[in-house]
C-alpha positions as CSV (number, residue, x, y, z in Angstrom):
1,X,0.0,0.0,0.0
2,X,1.2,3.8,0.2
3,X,4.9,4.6,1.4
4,X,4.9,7.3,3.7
5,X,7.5,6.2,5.4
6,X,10.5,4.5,3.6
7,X,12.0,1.8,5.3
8,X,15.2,-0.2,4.2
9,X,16.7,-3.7,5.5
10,X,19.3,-2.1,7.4
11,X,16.7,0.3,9.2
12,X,15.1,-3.3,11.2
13,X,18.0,-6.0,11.1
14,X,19.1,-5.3,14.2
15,X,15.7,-4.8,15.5
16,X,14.2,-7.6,14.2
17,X,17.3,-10.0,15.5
18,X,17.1,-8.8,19.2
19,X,13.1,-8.6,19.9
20,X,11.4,-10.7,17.7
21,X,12.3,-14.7,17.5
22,X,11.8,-15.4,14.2
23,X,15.6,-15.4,12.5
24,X,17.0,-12.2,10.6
25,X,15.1,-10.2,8.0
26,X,16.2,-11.2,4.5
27,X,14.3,-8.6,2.5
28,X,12.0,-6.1,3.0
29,X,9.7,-4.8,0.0
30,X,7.1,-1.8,-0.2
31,X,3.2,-2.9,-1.1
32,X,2.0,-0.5,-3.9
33,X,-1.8,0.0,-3.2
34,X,-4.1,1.8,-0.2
35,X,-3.3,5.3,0.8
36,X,-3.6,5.2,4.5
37,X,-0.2,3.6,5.8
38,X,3.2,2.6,4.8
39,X,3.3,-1.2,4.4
40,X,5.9,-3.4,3.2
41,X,6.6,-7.3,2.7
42,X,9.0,-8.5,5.2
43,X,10.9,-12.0,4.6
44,X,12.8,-13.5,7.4
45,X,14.9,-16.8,7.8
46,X,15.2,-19.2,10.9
47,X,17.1,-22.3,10.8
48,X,16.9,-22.2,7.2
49,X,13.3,-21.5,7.7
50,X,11.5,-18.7,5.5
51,X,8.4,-16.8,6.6
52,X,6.7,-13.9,4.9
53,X,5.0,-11.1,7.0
54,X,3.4,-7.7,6.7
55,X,4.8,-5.0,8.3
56,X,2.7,-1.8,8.7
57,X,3.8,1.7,10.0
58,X,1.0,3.6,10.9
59,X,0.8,7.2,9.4
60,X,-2.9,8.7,11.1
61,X,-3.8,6.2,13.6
62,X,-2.5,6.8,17.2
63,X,-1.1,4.5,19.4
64,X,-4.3,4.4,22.0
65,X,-6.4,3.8,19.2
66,X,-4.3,1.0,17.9
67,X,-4.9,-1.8,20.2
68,X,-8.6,-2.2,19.0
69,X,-7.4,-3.3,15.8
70,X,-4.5,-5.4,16.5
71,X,-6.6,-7.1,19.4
72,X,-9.5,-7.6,17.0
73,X,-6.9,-9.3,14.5
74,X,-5.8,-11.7,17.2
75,X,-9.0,-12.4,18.5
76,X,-10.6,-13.5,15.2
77,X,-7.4,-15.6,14.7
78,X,-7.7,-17.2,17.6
79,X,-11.7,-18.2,16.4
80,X,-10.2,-19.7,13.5
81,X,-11.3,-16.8,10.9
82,X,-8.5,-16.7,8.4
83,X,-7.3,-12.9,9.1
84,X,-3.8,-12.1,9.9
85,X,-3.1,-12.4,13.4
86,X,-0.1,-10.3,15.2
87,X,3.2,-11.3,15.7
88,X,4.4,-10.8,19.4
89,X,7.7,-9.7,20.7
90,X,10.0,-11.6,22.8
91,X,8.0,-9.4,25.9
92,X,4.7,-10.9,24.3
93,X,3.6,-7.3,23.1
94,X,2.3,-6.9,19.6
95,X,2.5,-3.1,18.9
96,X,5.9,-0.9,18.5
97,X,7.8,2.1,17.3
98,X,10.1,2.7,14.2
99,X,11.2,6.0,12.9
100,X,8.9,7.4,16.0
101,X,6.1,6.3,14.3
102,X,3.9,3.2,15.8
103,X,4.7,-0.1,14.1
104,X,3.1,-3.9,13.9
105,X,4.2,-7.0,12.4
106,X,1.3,-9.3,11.3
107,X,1.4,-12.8,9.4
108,X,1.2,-12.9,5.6
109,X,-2.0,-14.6,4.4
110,X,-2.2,-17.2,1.2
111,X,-3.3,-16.5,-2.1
112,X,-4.4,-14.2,-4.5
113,X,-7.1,-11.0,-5.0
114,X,-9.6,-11.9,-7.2
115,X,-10.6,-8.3,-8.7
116,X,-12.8,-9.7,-11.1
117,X,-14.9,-12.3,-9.0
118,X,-17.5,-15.0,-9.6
119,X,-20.5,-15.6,-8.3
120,X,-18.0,-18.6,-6.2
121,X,-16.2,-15.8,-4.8
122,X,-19.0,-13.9,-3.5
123,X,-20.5,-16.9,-1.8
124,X,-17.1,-17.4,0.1
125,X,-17.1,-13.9,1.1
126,X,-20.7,-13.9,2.2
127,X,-19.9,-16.5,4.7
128,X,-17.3,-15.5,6.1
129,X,-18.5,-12.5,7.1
130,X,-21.3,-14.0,8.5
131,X,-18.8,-16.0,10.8
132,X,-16.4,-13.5,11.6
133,X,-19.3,-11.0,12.8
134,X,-20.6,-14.2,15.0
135,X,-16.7,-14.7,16.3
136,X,-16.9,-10.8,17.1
137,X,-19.4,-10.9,19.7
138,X,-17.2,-11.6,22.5
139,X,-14.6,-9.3,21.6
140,X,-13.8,-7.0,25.1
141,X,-12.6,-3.6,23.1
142,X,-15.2,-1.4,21.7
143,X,-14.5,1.4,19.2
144,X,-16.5,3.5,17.2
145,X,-15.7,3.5,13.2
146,X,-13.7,6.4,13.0
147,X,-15.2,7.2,9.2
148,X,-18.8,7.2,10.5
149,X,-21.2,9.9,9.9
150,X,-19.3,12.3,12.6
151,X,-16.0,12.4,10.3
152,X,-18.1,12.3,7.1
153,X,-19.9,15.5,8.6
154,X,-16.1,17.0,9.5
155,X,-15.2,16.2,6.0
156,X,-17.8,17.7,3.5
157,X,-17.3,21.1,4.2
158,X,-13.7,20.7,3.4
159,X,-14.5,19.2,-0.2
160,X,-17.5,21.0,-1.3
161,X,-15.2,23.6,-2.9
162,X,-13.9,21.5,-5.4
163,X,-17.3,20.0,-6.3
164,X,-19.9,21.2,-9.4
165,X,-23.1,22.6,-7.9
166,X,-24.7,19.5,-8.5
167,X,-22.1,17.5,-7.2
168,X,-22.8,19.5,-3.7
169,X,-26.8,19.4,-4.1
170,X,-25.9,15.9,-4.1
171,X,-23.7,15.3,-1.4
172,X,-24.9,17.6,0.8
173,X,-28.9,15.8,0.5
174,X,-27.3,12.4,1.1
175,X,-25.8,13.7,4.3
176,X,-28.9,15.1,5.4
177,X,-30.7,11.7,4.8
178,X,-28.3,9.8,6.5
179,X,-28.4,12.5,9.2
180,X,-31.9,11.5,10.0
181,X,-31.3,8.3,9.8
182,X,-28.7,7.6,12.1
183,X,-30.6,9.7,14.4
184,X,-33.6,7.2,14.0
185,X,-35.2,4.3,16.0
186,X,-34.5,2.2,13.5
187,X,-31.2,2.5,12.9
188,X,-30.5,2.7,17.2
189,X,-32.3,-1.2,16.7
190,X,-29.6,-2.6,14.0
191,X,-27.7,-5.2,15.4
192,X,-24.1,-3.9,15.7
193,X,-20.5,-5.6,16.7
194,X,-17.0,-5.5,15.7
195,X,-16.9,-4.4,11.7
196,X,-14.0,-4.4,9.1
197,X,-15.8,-1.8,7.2
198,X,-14.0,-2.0,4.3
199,X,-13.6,-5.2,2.8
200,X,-13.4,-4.5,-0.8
201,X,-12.5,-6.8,-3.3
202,X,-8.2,-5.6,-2.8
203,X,-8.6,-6.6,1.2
204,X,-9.1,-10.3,0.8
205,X,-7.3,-13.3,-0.6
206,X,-7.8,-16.6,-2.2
207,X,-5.4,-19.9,-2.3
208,X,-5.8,-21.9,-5.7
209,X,-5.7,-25.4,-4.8
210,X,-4.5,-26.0,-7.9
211,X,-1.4,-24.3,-10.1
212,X,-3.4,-23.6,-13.1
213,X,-7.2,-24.2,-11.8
214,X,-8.9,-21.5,-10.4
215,X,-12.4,-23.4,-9.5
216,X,-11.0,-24.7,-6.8
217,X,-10.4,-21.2,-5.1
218,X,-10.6,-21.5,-1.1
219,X,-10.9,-18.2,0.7
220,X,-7.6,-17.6,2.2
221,X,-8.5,-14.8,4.6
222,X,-9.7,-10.8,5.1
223,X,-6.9,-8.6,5.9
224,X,-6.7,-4.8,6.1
225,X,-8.4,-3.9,8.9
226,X,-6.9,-0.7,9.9
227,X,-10.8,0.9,9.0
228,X,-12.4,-2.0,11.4
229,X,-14.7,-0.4,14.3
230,X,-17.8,-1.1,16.2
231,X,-20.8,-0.4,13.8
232,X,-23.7,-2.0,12.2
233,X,-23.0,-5.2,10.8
234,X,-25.2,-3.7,8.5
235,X,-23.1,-1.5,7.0
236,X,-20.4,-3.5,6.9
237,X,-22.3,-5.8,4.8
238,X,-22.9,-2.9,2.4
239,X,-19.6,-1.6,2.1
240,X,-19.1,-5.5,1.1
241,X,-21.8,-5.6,-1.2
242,X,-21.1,-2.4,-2.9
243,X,-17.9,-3.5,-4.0
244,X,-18.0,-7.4,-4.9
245,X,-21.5,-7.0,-6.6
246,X,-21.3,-4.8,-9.0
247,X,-22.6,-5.3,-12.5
248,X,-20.4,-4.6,-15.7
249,X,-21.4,-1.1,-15.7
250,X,-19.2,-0.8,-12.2
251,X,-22.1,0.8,-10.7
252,X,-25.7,-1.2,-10.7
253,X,-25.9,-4.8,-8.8
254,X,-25.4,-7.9,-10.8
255,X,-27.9,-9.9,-9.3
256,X,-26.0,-13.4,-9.5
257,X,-23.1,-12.5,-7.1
258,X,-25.7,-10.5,-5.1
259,X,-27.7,-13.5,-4.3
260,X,-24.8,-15.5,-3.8
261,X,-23.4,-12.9,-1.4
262,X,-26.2,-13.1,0.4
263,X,-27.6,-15.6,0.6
264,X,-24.0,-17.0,2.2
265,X,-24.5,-14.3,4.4
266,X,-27.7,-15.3,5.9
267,X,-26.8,-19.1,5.7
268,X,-25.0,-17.8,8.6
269,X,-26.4,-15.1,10.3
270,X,-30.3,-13.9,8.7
271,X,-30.9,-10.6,8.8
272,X,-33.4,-9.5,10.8
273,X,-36.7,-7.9,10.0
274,X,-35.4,-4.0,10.4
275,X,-32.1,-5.1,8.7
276,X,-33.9,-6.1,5.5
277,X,-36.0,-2.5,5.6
278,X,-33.0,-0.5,6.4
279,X,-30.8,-2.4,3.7
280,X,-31.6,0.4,0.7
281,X,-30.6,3.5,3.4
282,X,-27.8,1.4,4.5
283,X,-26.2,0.8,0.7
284,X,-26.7,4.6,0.4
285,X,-24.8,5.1,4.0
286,X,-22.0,2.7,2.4
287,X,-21.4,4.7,-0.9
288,X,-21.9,8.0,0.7
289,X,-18.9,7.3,3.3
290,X,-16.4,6.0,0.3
291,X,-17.4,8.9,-2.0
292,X,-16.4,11.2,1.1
293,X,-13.1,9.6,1.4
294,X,-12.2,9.5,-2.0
295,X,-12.9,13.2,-2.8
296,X,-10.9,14.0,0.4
297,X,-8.0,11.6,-0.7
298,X,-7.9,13.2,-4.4
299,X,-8.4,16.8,-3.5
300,X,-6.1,16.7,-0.3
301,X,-3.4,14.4,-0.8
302,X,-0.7,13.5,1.2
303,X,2.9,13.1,-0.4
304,X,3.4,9.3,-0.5
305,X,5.7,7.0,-2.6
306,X,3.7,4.7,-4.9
307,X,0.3,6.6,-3.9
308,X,-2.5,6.9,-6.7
309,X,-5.7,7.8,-5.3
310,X,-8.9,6.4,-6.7
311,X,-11.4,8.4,-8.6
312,X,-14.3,9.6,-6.5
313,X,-16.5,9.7,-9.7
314,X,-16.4,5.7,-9.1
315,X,-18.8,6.2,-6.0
316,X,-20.8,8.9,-6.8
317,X,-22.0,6.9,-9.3
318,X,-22.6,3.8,-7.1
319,X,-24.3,6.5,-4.8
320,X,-26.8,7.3,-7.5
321,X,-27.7,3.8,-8.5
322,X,-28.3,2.9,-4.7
323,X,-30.5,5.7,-4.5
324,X,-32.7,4.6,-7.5
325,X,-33.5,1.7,-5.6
């Protein structure tokens, strides 16, 4: 994902060698993708023993809010949903500092992005989603997704500038909407637990059981959960959905992997009565937030190695689709 902050081998040999026990870093190699932190591909050696991790250095998050995502990660691990799961230092703690800037090390999950997915795909997706909600209900941390409707009323104002007056009329109605209903009974009724909210089609993986047959696809595991908070599960079914269903168009639902999606879903967990009303506000509430984030990404960018930041058109268009529903 984005480099931020540039990190060579012979900035963590040392360190890795004297806290972590897992050998000496061979090679370390910066992701191209995201635009929120600076990640790389670390390869180590034990014993003649390779492994492959991820290591992340966070560029916004702090370090108190930190834990709720690295403890969610080892949590879900721990439940047997494949997700990355921390590595711990020789003191058994799994976040820490480089450059003076708060660091973790997580394991490397198997396979492959499928950015072009089948109806197969979705159904994998749906149920694990399902599962990993379910394996969330215990989890002791609680925090609120910090790109809810507070930060996407923070945010607006400092985009509107740069949009048509159309674009605004737009923008600035969905907000209102989605202002009265978050306020509403409804939407206080939706059940709600630990959320990845943003598992697009990039943020998960899947390990070909063969070398040159893809049917055969297994899900290897969500990662990327650096937007996870407590929310509606929802919404984070909608961010889901808005991203792996989408027709050829890029911006209506193709209803094959949508019924496969969810119908996995609800194999699972079914959707309750107020769910299923509140599911056309809730795609809206899912397009809105990433059409936020986008505009601020491509009108106020940060300087980043590797960074391209993704056209907001993309989900303004979703945004209008959801609301012809």
């Amino acid at each position: 994902m984005a480099v931020f902050t540039p990190i060579e081998l012979s900035d963590i040999s040392e360190w890795i060698a004297s806290h972590f026990d897992i050998g000496h870093a061979t090679d370390i190699r910066g992701i191209h993708g995201g635009i929120e932190n600076s990640n790389f591909f670390l390869d180590t050696e034990k014993s003649g023993k390779k492994q492959e991790y991820v290591l992340t250095i966070f560029e916004r998050l702090s370090v108190e809010q930190l834990p709720y995502y690295l403890e969610l990660m080892r949590h879900l691990a721990n439940k047997g949903i494949p997700v990355p799961k921390p590595l711990e230092n020789k003191n058994g703690e799994i976040l820490f500092s480089l450059k003076g800037k708060p660091v973790a090390i997580v394991s490397k999950l198997p396979g492959l992005s499928r950015l072009t997915p089948e109806a197969k795909h979705c159904t994998l997706v749906g149920k694990t989603l399902a599962k990993m909600h379910l394996a969330g209900t215990d989890f002791q941390y609680d925090q609120e997704n910090l790109r809810s409707l507070t930060w996407w009323q923070k945010t607006v104002p400092q985009v509107l500038s740069h949009l048509s007056d159309t674009q605004k009329e737009l923008l600035n109605s969905e907000l209102a909407t989605q202002e009265q209903f978050f306020a509403s009974e409804d939407y206080a009724s939706l059940p709600k637990g630990a959320s990845h909210c943003d598992l697009f089609r990039d943020n998960v993986l899947f390990d070909p059981q063969g070398a040159s047959d893809t049917s055969q696809d297994q899900l290897g595991g969500f990662f990327d959960f650096y937007f996870a908070g407590t929310d509606k599960w929802l919404f984070d079914l909608a961010v889901t959905v808005n991203d792996w269903c989408l027709a050829e168009n890029q911006q209506d639902l193709d209803p094959t992997r949508f019924k496969a999606l969810m119908d996995a879903y609800q194999a699972v967990r079914s959707l309750t009565a107020q769910e299923q009303q509140s599911w056309p506000l809730m795609l809206r509430a899912a397009a809105l937030r990433f059409w936020i984030s986008r505009l601020w990404d491509f009108y106020l960018p940060r300087d980043a190695q590797m960074l391209t930041p993704h056209d907001p058109r993309h989900f303004e268009n979703i945004l209008l689709s959801r609301q012809a529903i």
